[in-house]
C-alpha positions as CSV (number, residue, x, y, z in Angstrom):
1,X,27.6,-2.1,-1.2
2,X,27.8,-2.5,-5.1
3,X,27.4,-6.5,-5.7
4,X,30.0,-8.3,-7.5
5,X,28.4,-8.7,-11.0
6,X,29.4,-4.7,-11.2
7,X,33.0,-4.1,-12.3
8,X,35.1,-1.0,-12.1
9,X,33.9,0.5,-15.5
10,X,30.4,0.0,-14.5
11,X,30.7,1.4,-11.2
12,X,32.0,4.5,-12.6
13,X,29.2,4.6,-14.8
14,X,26.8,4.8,-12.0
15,X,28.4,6.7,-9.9
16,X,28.4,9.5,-12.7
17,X,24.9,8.5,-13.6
18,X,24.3,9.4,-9.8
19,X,25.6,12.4,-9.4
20,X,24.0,13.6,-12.6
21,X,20.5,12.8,-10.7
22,X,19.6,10.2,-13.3
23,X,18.4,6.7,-12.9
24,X,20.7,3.8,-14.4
25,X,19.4,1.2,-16.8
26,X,17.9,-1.5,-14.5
27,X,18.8,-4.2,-17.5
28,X,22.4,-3.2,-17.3
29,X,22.7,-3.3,-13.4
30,X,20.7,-6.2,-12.6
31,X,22.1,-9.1,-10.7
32,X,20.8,-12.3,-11.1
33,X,20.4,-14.7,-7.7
34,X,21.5,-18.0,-9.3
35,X,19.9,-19.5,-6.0
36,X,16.3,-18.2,-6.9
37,X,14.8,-19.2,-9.8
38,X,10.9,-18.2,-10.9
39,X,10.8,-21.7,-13.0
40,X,10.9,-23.3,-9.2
41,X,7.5,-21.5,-8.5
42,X,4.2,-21.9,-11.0
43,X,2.2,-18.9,-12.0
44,X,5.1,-17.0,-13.1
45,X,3.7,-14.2,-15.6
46,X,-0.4,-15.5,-15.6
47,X,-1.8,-11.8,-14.5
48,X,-1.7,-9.7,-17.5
49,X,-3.4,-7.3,-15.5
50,X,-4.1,-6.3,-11.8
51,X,-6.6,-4.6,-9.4
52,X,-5.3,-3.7,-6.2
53,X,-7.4,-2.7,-4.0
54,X,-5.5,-1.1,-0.4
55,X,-7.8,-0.6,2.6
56,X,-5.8,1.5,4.5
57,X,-6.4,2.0,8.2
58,X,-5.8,-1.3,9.4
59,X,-8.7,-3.9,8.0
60,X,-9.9,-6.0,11.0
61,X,-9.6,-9.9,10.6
62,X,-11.7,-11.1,13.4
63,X,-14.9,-9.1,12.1
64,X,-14.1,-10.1,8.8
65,X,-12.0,-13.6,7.1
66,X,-10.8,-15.2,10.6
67,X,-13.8,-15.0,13.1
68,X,-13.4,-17.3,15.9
69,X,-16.4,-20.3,16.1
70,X,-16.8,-22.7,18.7
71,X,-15.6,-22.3,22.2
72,X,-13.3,-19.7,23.5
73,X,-12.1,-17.7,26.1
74,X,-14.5,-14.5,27.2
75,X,-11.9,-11.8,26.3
76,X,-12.2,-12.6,22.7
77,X,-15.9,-12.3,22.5
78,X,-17.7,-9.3,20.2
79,X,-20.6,-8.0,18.1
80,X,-19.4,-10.1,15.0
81,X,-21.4,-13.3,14.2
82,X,-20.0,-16.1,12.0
83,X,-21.6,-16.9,8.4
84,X,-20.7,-19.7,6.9
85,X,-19.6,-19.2,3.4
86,X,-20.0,-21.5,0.3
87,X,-16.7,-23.5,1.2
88,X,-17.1,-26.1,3.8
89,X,-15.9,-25.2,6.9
90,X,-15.2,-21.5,6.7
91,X,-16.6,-19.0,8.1
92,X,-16.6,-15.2,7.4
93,X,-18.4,-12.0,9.6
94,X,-22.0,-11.0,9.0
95,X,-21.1,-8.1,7.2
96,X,-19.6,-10.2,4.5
97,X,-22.5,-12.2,3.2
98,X,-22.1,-11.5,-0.4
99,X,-18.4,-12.2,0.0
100,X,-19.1,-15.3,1.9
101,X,-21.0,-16.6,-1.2
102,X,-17.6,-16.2,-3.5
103,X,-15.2,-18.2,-1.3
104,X,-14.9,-20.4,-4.0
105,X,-13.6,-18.5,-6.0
106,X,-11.0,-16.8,-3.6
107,X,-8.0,-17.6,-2.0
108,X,-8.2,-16.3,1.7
109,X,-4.4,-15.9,3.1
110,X,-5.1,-15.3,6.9
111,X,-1.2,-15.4,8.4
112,X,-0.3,-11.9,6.7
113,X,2.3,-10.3,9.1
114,X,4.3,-6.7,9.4
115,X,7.1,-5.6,11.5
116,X,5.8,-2.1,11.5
117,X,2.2,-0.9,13.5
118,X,2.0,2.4,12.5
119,X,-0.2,3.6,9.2
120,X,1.6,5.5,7.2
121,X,5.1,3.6,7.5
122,X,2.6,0.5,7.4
123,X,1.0,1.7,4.3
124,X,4.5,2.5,2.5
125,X,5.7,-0.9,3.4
126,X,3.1,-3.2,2.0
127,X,3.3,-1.6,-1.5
128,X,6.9,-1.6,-1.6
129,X,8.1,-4.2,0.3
130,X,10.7,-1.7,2.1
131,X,10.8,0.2,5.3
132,X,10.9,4.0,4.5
133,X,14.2,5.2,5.4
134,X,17.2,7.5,4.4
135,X,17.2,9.2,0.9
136,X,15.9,6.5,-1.6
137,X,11.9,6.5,-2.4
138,X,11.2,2.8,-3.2
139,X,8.8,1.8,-6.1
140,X,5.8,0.3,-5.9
141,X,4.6,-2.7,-7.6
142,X,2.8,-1.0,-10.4
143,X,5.7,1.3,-10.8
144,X,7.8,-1.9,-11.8
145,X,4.9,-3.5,-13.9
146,X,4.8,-0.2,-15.9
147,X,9.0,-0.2,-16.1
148,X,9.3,-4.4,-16.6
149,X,6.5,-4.9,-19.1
150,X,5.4,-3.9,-22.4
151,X,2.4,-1.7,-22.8
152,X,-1.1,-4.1,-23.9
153,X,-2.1,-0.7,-25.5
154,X,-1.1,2.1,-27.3
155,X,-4.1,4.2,-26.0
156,X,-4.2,4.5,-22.3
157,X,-1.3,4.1,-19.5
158,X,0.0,1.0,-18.3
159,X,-0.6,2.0,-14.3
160,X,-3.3,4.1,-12.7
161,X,-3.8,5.2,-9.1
162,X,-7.7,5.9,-8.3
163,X,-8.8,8.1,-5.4
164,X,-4.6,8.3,-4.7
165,X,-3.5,9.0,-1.0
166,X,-1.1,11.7,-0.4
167,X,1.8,9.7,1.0
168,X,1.8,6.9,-2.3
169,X,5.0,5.9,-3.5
170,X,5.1,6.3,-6.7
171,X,7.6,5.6,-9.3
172,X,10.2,5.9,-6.5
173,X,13.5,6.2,-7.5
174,X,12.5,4.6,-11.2
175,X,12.1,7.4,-13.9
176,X,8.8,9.5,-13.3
177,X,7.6,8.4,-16.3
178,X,6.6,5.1,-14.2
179,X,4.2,7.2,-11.5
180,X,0.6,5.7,-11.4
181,X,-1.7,8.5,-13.5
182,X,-3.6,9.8,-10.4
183,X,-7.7,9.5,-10.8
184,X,-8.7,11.6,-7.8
185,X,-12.6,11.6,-8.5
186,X,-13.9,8.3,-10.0
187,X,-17.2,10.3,-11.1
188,X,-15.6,12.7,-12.6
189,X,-13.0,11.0,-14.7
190,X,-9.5,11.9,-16.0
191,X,-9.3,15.6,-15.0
192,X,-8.1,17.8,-18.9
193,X,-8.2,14.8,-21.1
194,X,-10.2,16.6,-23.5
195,X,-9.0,19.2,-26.3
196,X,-10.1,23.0,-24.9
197,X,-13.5,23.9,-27.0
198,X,-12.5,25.4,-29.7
199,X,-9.2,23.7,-30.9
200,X,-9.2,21.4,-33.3
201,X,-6.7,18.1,-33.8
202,X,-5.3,19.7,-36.8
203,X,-4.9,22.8,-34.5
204,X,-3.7,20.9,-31.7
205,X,-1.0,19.1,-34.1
206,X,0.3,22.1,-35.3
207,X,0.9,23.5,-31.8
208,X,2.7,20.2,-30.8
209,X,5.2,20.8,-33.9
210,X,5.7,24.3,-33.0
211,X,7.0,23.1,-29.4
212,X,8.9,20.0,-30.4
213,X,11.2,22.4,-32.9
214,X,11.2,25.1,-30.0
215,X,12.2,22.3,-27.4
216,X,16.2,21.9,-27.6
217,X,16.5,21.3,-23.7
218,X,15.7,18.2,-24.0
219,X,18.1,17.1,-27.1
220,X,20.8,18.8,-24.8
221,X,20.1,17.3,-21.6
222,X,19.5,13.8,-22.4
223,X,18.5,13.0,-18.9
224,X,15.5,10.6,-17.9
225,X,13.9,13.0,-15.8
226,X,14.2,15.4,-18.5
227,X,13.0,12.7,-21.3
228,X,10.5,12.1,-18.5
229,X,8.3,15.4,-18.7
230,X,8.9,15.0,-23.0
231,X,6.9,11.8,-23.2
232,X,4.1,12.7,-20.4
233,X,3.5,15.3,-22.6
234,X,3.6,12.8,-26.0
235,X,1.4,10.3,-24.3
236,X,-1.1,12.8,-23.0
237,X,-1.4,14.1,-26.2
238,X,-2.0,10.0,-27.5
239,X,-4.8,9.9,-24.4
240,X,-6.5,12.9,-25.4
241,X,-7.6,11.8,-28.9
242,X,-8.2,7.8,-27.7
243,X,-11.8,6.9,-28.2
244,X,-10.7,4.8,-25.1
245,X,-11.7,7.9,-22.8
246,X,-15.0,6.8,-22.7
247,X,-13.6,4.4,-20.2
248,X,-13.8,7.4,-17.2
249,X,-17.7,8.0,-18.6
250,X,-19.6,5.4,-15.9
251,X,-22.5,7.0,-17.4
252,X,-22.1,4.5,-20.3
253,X,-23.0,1.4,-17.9
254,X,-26.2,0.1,-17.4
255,X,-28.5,1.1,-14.0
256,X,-28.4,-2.0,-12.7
257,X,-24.5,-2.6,-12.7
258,X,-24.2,0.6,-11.0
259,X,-26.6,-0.5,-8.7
260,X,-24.9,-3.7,-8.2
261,X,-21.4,-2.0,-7.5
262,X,-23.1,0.5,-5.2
263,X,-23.3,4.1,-6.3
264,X,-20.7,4.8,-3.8
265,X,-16.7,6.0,-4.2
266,X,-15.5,3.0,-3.7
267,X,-17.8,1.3,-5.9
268,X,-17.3,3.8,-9.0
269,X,-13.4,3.0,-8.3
270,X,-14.1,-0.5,-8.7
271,X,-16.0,-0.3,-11.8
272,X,-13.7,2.6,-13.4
273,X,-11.1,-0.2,-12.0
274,X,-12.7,-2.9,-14.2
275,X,-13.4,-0.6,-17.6
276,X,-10.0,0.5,-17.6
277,X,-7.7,-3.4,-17.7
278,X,-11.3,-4.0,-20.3
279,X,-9.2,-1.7,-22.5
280,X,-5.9,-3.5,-21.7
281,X,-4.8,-1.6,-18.8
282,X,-1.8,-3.4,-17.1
283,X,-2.1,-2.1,-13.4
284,X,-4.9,-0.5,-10.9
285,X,-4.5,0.4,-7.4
286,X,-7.7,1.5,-5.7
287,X,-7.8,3.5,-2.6
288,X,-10.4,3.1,0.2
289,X,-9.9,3.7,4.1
290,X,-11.7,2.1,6.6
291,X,-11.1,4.3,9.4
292,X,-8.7,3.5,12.6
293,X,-11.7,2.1,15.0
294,X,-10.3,2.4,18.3
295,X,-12.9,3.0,20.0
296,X,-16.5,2.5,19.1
297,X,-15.8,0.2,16.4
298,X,-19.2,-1.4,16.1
299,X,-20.5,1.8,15.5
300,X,-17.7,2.5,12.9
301,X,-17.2,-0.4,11.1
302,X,-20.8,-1.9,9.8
303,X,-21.4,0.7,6.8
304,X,-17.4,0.7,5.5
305,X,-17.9,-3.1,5.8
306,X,-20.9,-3.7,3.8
307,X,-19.8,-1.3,0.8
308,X,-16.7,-3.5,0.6
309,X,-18.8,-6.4,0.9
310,X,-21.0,-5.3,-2.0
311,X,-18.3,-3.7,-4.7
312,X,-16.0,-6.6,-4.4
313,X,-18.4,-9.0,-5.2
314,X,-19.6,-7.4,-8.3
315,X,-16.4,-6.3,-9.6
316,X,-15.4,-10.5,-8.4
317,X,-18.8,-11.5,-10.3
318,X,-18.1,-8.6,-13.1
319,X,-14.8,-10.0,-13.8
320,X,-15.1,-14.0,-13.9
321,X,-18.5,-12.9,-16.6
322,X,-16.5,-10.9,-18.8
323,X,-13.7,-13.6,-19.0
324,X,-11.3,-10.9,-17.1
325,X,-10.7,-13.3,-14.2
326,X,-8.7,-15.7,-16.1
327,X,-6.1,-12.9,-17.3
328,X,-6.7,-10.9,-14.2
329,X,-5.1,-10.7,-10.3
330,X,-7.5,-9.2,-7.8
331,X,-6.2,-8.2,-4.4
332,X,-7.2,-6.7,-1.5
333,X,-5.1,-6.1,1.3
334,X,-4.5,-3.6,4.3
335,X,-1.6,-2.2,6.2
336,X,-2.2,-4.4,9.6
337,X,-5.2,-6.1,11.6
338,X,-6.9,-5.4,14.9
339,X,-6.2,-6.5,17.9
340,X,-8.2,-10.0,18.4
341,X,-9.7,-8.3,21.5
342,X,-11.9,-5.1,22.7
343,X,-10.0,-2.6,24.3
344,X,-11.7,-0.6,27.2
345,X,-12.5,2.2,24.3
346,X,-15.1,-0.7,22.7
347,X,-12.7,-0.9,19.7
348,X,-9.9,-2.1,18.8
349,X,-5.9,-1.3,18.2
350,X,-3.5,-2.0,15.8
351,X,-2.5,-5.5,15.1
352,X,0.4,-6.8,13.3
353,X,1.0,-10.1,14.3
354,X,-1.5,-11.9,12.1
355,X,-4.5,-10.6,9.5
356,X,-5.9,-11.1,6.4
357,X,-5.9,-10.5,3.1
358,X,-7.6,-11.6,-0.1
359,X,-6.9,-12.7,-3.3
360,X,-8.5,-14.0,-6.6
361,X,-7.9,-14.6,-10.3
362,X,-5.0,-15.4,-12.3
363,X,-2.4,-17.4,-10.6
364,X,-4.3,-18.1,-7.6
365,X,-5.6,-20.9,-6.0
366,X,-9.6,-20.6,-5.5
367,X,-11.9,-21.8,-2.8
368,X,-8.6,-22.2,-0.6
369,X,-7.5,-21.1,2.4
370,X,-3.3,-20.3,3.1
371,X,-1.9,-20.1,6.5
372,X,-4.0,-20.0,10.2
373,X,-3.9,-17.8,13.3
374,X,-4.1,-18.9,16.9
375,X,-7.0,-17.5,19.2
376,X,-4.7,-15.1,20.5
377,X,-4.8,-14.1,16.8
378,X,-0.8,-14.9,16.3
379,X,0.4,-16.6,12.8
380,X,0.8,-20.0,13.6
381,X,1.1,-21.6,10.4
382,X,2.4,-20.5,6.5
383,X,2.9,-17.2,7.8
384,X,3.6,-14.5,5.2
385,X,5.4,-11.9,6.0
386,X,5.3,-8.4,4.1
387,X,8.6,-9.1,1.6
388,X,7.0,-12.5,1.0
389,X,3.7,-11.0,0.0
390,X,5.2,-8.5,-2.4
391,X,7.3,-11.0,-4.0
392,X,4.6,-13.1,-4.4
393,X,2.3,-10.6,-6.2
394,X,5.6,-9.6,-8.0
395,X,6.2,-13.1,-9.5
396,X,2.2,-14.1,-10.7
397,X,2.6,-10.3,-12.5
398,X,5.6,-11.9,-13.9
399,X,8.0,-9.6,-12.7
400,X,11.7,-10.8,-12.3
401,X,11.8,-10.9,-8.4
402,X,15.0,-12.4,-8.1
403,X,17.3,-10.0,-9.7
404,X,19.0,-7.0,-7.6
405,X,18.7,-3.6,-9.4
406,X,20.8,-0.6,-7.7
407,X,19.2,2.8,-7.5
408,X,21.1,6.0,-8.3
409,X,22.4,6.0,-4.5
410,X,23.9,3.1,-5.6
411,X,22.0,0.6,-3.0
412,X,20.9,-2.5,-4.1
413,X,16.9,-3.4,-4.4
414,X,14.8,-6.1,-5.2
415,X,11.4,-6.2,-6.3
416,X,10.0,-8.3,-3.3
417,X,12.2,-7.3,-0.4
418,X,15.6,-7.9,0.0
419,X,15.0,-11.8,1.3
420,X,11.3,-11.8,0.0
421,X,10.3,-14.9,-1.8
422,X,6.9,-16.7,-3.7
423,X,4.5,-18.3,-1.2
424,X,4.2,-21.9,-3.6
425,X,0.9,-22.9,-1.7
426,X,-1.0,-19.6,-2.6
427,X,0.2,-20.1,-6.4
428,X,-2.2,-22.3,-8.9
């Protein structure tokens, strides 16, 4: 349904827009929720830049940020013992203890909750805030960073993907120009960013001239997807000759902060994460799965748990040293929990009814702790559902979650969720 800020004219103008396979102009079809204001909510705008870091697979919350203590029923029992960390009163797994000793400067939500169980659907979901149906492909939140905000570089993109998984959303039904550039191998950098041996810049520049005059398509066919492929090819060309591509080169970091990170793929993704918003990068998503442990899960879990454990603290201890924290959003999040018990398999299954998630930096609270389960492992209280979360992340990046925007199908989006809305007790 088109809302009622859209009259006849500009109907028509999205309709034709639509059936010419081009996306409209978000400013010109945005409709403002008078009801919802960001001024309501503090924090609006204080991440300049974000690391996202997605464990898909379903993260589990009771060997992780919401093991039980004290007394409880027999069923619930298993192999995790409870650390304390440095915040009075809470308690994380053993396979946390470097994590445990930066609680203070987290904010652990521990009522995150999902209508949908499955992984990829799951997965889709939490980085869009929409269910994955019918023809529209929904944008994720770095998408709309890269399309709302203005570039804190000339050099390098505004949004990257590292170690990408095949089903990511992309730049959805927003022009492709907003896709995440895809690092597949954090040891091996940005894959062609360097001039072929042999050809010079002068060279190079000549080439580019030759093409541009050849190129008439796309001075006929003023089309964003069209305009799309033009300016990939542009800001490649800026990339390739940016002395900013030493960021890909870990090489260039000392031993013992490689050491510190682990010399892993997650940790190189975490530290590629941290050298690329050093040069002003707006948005990175990092990619690292921690299996689907239904059965043996004590046997799976220990090693994917303790190289979290360790790169999230350095990148956590990397950041607030190098005065990135203040300007920065860190988050880590999964699809869905485990079940609070062991099945027959010794593991455990997917659980949606409460988990955790972490967060830390700009526009959080620190050493706090949002939202509770039961034993049963049920949100009991300040329970944050999925549209919630995104619109949450979507207003400390100071993106206007409020407004509607239509797609070229015409249906009406939001940046959070259709009803999703700021959590004001996770917000500094």
């Amino acid at each position: 349904m088109i809302g009622k800020n859209i009259n006849r004219r500009d109907f028509s103008k999205v309709a034709i827009s639509s059936m010419l396979g081009t996306v409209v102009s978000n400013d010109l079809y945005a409709k403002e929720d008078s009801s919802l204001n960001p001024s309501q909510f503090s924090s609006y705008g204080a991440a300049k830049k974000v690391i996202y870091l997605m464990l898909p697979g379903g993260f589990s919350q009771r060997d992780s940020f919401d093991v039980l203590t004290g007394k409880y029923p027999d069923k619930y029992k298993c192999s995790t013992k409870p650390i304390p960390t440095n915040l009075d009163g809470v308690f994380f797994g053993h396979m946390f203890p470097k994590l445990a000793q930066k609680m203070d400067k987290m904010c652990l939500v521990k009522a995150r909750t999902t209508r949908i169980g499955a992984h990829g659907p799951g997965q889709y979901f939490v980085k869009t805030a929409y269910e994955s149906r019918g023809a529209d492909r929904h944008p994720h939140l770095g998408a709309w960073m890269d399309k709302m905000l203005k570039p804190m570089t000339d050099e390098l993109p505004l949004n990257f993907v590292i170690t990408p998984p095949s089903n990511h959303p992309g730049s959805g039904w927003l022009p492709a120009k907003h896709s995440p550039l895809p690092v597949t191998n954090p040891d091996k950098g940005l894959s062609n960013s360097r001039l072929t041996k042999g050809i010079s810049n002068e060279r190079m520049n000549k080439r580019m001239d030759l093409s541009r005059s050849l190129n008439s398509f796309s001075s006929h066919f003023n089309h964003d997807s069209v305009l799309a492929v033009r300016d990939r090819y542009e800001d490649a060309l800026t990339m390739m000759r940016s002395k900013d591509l030493e960021a890909f080169d870990l090489s260039k970091e000392p031993k013992w902060k490689r050491e510190a990170y682990g010399e892993n793929k997650l940790g190189n993704s975490l530290l590629l994460a941290k050298r690329l918003i050093e040069r002003d990068v707006r948005h990175v998503e990092v990619t690292s799965p921690v299996g689907d442990p239904h059965s043996n899960i004590y046997l799976e879990i220990p090693g994917t748990y303790k190289v979290i454990d360790r790169a999230v603290s350095a990148l956590l201890e990397d950041l607030e040293k190098s005065g990135l924290l203040k300007e920065t959003l860190f988050v880590m999040t999964t699809e869905f929990g485990r079940t609070p018990f062991i099945n027959g398999n010794k593991g455990r299954d997917h659980w949606p009814s409460g988990f955790s998630s972490l967060l830390a930096g700009a526009g959080v609270k620190s050493a706090h702790v949002y939202g509770e389960t039961a034993q049963d492992g049920r949100a009991i209280k300040d329970a944050i559902n999925t549209p919630d979360w995104c619109a949450t992340l979507a207003h400390i990046m100071g993106l206007p979650w409020q407004k509607t925007y239509y797609s070229p199908s015409l249906r009406p989006f939001k940046i959070g969720g259709k009803n999703g809305k700021p959590h004001a007790g996770i917000l500094a």
